[in-house]
Each structure stands twice: as structure tokens, then as C-alpha cells.
FISE-864355 format. One line per field, with one value per residue: residue number from 0; chain; x, y, z of N, C-alpha, C, O in turn; residue in three letters. Coordinates in nm, 2 decimals. Layout:
i: NUM ...
ch: A ...
n.x: X ...
n.y: Y ...
n.z: Z ...
ca.x: X ...
ca.y: Y ...
ca.z: Z ...
c.x: X ...
c.y: Y ...
c.z: Z ...
o.x: X ...
o.y: Y ...
o.z: Z ...
aa: ALA ...
***
This chain:
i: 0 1 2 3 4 5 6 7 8 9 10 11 12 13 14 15 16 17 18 19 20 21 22 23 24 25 26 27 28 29 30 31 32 33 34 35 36 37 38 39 40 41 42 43 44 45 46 47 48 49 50 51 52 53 54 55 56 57 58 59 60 61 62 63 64 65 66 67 68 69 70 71 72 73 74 75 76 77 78 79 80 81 82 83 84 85 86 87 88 89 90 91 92 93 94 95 96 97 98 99 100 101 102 103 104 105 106 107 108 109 110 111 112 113 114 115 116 117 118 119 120 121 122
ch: A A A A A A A A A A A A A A A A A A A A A A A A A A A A A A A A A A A A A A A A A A A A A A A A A A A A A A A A A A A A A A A A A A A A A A A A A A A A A A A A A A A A A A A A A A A A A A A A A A A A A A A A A A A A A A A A A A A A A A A A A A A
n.x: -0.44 -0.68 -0.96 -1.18 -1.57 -1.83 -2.17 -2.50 -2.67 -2.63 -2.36 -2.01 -1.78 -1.51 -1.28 -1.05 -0.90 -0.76 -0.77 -0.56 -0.69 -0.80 -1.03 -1.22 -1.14 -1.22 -1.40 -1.42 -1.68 -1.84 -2.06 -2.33 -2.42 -2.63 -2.72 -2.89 -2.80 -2.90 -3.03 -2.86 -2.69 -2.83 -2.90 -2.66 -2.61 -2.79 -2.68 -2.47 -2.54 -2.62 -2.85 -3.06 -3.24 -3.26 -3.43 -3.37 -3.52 -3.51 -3.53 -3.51 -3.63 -3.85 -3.87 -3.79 -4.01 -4.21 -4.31 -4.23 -4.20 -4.11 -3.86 -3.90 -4.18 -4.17 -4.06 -4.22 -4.39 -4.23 -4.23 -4.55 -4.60 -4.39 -4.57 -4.81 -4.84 -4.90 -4.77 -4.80 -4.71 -4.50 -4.30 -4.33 -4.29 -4.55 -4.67 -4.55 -4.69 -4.95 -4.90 -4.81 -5.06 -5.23 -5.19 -5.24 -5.10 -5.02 -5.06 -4.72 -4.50 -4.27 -3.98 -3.85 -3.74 -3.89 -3.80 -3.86 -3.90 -3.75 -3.56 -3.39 -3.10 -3.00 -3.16
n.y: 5.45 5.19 5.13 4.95 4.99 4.84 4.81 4.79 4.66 4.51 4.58 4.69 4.91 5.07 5.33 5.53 5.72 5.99 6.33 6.60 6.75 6.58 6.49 6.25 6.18 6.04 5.77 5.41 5.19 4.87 4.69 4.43 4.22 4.33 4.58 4.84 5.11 5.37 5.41 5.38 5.61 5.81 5.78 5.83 6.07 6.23 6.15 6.26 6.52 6.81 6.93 6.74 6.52 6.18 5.96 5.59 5.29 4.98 4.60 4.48 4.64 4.59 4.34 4.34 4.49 4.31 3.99 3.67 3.69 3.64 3.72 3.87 3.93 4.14 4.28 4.33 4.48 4.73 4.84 4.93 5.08 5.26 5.37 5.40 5.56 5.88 6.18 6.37 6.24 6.12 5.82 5.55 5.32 5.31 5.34 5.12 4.91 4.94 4.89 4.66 4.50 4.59 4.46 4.07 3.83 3.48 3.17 3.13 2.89 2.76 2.64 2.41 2.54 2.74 2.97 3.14 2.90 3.04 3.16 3.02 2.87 2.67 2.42
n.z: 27.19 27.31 27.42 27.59 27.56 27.69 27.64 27.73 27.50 27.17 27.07 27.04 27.14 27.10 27.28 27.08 27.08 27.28 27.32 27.39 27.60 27.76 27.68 27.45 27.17 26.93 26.79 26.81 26.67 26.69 26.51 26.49 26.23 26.00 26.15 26.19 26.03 26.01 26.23 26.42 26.41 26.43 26.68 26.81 26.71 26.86 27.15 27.14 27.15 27.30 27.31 27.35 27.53 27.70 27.83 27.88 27.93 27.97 27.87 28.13 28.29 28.26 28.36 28.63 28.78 28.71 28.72 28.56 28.29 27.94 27.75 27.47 27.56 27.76 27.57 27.41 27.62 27.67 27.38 27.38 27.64 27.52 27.28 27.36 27.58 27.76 27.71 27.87 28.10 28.08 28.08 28.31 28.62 28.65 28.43 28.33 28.37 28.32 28.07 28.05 28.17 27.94 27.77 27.63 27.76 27.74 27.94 28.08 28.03 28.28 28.41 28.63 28.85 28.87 28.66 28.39 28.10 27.84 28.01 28.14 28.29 28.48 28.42
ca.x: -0.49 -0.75 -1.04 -1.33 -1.66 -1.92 -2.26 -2.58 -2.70 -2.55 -2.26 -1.90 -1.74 -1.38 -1.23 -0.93 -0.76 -0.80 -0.74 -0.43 -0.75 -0.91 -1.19 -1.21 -1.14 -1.22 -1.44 -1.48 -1.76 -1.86 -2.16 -2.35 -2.44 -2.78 -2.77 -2.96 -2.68 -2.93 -3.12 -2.77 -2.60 -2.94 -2.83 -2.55 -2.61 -2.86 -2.61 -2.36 -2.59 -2.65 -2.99 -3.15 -3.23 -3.31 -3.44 -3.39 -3.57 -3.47 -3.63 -3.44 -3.64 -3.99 -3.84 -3.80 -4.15 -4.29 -4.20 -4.25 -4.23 -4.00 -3.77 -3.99 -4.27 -4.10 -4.01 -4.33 -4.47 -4.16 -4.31 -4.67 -4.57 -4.36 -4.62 -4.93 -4.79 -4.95 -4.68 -4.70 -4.67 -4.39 -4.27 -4.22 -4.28 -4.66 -4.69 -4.46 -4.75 -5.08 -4.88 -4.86 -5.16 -5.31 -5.17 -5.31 -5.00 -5.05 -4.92 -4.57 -4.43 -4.16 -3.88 -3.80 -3.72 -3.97 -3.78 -3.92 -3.82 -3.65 -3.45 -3.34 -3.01 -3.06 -3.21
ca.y: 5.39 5.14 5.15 4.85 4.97 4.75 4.84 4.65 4.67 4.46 4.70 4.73 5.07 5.08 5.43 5.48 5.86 6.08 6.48 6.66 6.81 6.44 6.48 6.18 6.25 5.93 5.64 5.27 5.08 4.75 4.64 4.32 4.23 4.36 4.68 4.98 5.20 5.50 5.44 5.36 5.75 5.89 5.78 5.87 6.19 6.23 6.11 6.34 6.65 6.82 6.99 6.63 6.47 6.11 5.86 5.50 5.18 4.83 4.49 4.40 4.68 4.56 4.20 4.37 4.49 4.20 3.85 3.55 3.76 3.59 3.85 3.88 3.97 4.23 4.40 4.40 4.60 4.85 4.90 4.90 5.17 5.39 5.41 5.45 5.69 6.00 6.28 6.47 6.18 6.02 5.68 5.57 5.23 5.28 5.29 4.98 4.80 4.95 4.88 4.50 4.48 4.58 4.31 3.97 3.71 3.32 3.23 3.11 2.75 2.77 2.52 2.31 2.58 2.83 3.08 3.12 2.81 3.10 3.27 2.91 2.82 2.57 2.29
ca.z: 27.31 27.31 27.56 27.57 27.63 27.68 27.60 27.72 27.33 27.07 26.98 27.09 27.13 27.15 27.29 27.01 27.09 27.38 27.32 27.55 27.73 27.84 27.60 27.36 27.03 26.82 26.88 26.68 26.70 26.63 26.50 26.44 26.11 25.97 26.25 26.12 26.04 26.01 26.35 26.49 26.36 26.50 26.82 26.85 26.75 26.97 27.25 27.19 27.13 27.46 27.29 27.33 27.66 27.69 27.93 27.86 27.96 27.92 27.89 28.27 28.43 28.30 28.47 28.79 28.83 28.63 28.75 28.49 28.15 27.84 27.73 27.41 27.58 27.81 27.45 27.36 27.74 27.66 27.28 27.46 27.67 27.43 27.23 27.44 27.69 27.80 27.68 27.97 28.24 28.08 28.09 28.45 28.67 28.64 28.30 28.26 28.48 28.28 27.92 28.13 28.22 27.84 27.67 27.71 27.69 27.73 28.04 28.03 28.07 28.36 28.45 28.74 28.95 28.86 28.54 28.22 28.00 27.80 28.10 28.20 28.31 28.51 28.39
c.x: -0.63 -0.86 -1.16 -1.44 -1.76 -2.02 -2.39 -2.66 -2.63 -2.43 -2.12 -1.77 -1.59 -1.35 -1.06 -0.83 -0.83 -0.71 -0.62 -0.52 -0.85 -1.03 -1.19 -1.23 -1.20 -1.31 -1.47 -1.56 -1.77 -2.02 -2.20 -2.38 -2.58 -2.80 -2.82 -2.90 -2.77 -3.01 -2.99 -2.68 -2.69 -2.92 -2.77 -2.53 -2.68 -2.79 -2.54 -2.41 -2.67 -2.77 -3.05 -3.10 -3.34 -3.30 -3.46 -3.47 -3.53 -3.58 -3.62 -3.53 -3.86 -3.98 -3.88 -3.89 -4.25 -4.26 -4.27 -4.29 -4.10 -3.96 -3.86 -4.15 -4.27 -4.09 -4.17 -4.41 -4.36 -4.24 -4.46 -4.65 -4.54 -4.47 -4.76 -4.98 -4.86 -4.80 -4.64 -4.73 -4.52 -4.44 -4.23 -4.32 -4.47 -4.72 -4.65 -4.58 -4.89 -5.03 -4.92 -4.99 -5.27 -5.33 -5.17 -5.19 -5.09 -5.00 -4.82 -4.48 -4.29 -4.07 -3.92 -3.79 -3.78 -3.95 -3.83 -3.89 -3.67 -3.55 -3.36 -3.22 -2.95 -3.08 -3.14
c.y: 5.33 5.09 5.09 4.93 4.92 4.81 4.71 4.60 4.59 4.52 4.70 4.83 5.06 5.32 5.44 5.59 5.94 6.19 6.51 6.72 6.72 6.41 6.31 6.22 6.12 5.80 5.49 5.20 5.00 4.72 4.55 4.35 4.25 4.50 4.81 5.08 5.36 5.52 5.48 5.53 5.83 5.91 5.79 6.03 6.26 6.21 6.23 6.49 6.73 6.92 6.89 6.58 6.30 6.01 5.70 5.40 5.05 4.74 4.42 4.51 4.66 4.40 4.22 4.40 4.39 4.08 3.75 3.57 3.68 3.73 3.91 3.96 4.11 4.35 4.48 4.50 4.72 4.97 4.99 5.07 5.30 5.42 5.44 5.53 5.81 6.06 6.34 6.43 6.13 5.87 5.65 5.42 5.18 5.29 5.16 4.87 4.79 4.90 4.69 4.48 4.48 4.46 4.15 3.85 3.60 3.34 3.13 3.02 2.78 2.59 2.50 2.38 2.73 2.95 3.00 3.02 2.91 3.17 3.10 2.83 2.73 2.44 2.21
c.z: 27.28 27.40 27.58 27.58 27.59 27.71 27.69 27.61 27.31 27.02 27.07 27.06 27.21 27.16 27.19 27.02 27.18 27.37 27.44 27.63 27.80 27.74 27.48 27.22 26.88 26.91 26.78 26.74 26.59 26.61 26.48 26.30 26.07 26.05 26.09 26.13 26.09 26.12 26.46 26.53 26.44 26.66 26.88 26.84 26.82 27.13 27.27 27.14 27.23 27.41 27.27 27.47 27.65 27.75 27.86 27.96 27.91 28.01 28.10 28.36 28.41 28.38 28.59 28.85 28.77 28.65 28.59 28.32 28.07 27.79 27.62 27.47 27.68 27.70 27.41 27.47 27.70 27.50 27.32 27.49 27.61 27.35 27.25 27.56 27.69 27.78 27.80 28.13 28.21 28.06 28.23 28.49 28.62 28.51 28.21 28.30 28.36 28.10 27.92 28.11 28.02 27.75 27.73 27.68 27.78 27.86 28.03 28.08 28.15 28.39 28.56 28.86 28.92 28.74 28.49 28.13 27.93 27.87 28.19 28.19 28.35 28.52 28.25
o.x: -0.71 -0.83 -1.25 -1.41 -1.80 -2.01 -2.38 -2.73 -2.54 -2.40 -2.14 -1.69 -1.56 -1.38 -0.97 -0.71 -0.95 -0.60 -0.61 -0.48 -0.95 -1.10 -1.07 -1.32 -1.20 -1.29 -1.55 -1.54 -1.74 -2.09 -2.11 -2.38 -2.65 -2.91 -2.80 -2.92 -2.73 -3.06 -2.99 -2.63 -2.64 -2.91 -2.79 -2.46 -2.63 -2.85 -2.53 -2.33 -2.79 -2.80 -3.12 -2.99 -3.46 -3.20 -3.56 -3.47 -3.50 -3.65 -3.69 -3.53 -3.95 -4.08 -3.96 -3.90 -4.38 -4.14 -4.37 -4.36 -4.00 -4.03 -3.92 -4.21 -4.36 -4.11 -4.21 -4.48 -4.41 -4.27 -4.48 -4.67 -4.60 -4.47 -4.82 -5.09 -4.89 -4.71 -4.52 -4.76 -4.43 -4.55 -4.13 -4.42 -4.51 -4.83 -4.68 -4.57 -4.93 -5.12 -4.99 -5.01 -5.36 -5.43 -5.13 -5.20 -5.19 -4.93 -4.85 -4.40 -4.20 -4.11 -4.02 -3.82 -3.71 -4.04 -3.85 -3.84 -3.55 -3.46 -3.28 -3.22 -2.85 -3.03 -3.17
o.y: 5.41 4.99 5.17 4.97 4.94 4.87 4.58 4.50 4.56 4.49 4.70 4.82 5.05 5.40 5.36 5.58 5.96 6.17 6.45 6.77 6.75 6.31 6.30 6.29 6.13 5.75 5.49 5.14 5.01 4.75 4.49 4.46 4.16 4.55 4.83 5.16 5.44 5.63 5.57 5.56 5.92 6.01 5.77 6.10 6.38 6.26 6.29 6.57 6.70 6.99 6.89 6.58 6.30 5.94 5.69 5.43 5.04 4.75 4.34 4.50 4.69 4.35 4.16 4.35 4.41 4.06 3.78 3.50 3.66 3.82 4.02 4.04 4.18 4.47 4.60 4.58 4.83 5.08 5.10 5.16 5.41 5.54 5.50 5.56 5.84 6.00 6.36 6.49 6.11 5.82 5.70 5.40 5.07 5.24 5.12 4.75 4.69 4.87 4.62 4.43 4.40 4.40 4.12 3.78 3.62 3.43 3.04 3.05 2.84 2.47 2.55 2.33 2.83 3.02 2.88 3.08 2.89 3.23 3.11 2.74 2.69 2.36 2.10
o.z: 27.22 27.45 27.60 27.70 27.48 27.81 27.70 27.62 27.40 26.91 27.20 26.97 27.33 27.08 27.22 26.98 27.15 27.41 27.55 27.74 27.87 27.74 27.46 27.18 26.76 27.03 26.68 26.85 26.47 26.70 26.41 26.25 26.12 26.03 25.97 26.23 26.17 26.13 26.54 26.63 26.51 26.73 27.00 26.91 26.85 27.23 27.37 27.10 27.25 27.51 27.17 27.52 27.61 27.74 27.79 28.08 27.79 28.11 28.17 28.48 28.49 28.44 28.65 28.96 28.78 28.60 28.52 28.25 28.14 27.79 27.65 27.40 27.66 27.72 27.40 27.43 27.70 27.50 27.26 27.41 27.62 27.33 27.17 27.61 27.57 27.84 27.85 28.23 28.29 28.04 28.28 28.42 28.58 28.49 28.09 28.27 28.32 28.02 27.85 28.00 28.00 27.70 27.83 27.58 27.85 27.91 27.96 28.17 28.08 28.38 28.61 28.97 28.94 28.71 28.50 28.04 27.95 27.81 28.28 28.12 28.29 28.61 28.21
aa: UNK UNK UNK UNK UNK UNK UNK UNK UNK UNK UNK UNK UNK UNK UNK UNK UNK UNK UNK UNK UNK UNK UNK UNK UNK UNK UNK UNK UNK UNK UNK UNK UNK UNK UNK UNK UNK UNK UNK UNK UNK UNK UNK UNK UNK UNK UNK UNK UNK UNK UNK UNK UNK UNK UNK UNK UNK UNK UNK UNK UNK UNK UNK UNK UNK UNK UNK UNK UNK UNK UNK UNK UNK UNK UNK UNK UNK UNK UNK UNK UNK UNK UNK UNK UNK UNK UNK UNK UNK UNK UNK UNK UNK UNK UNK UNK UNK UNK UNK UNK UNK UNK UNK UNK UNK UNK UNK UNK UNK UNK UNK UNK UNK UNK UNK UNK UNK UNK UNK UNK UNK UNK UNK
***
């Protein structure tokens, strides 16, 4: 049995045998070409090792509190963040703002109807 799932990453994870007690037993992924096999194994076993707990962030949720950022620059408030974080606040809405706020971008040629050149569908 063959079972899509789609990722918001680069990666496509087919489900390929499910156990007689529901559990999944087998899984194939796909990778692009060049992925970082050994960041990629990390994370996975990190995923499936219930002595690791781990909150993600994506470039779509520094969008949502950030209007008029190119996806690129979004990466770089996430890096920003991870790596200039106070340990024992976390990562959370208001550090996505102050990682913002450190770094000095250009500001950012928009279209016709106000997105980013690069978020532009559009025009």
C-alpha cells in the first residue's frame, strides 16, 4: 500500500506497509538532489524518538507577522531568531519581530498590486 504524503519541505514521503496493529511499518522518501542526507537522518530520528521534543517555525509564519518580506529574507529573521534567542523564552511571535527588527534589509520593490516582486503572481 502506497500512501502520498506531502510535506511543506522539499521531500516526498510515500507511506509503503502498515503493521496488523495500524502502526506503520516502512516508509520511502524522496529526496531532491544535493539534500543533506546526514541533517535529513537527524531528523528523522529526532521525529520519531519520543525523548526529543520539537517546535517548528516556517518562513510563512514570519509572513504573517511581517508584511512585505521576500521569502529570502524571511529565512534569514528565522536564522536571526534561532540563533539569537534567549534559551529560556524560546522562540515565539515576539522574537520573530525583535530578530525583524535587528536586521537592516533594503526595502523591497513590489508589483502592481502591492506583493513582493518575488511573491508575484500577478503581474
Amino acid at each position: 500500500m502506497m500512501t502520498k504524503i506531502n510535506t511543506a519541505r522539499p521531500i516526498t514521503a510515500f507511506v509503503e506497509s502498515i503493521g496488523a496493529g495500524g502502526e506503520v511499518s516502512s516508509i520511502k522518501i524522496i529526496l531532491p538532489i544535493g539534500a543533506d542526507i546526514a541533517a535529513i537522518k537527524l531528523a528523522i530520528e529526532r521525529a520519531t524518538n519520543p525523548d526529543y521534543m520539537s517546535v517548528d517555525w516556517h518562513v510563512d509564519d514570519v509572513h504573517e507577522i511581517i508584511e512585505g518580506l521576500t521569502t529570502e529574507q524571511a529565512r534569514h529573521v528565522l536564522w536571526r531568531a534561532q540563533h539569537d534567542h534567549d534559551a529560556s523564552m524560546g522562540i515565539n511571535w515576539q522574537t520573530l519581530r525583535n530578530a525583524h527588527a535587528d536586521l537592516d534589509f533594503e526595502p523591497i520593490e513590489k508589483c502592481r498590486n502591492g506583493k513582493p516582486i518575488d511573491q508575484c503572481t500577478c503581474c
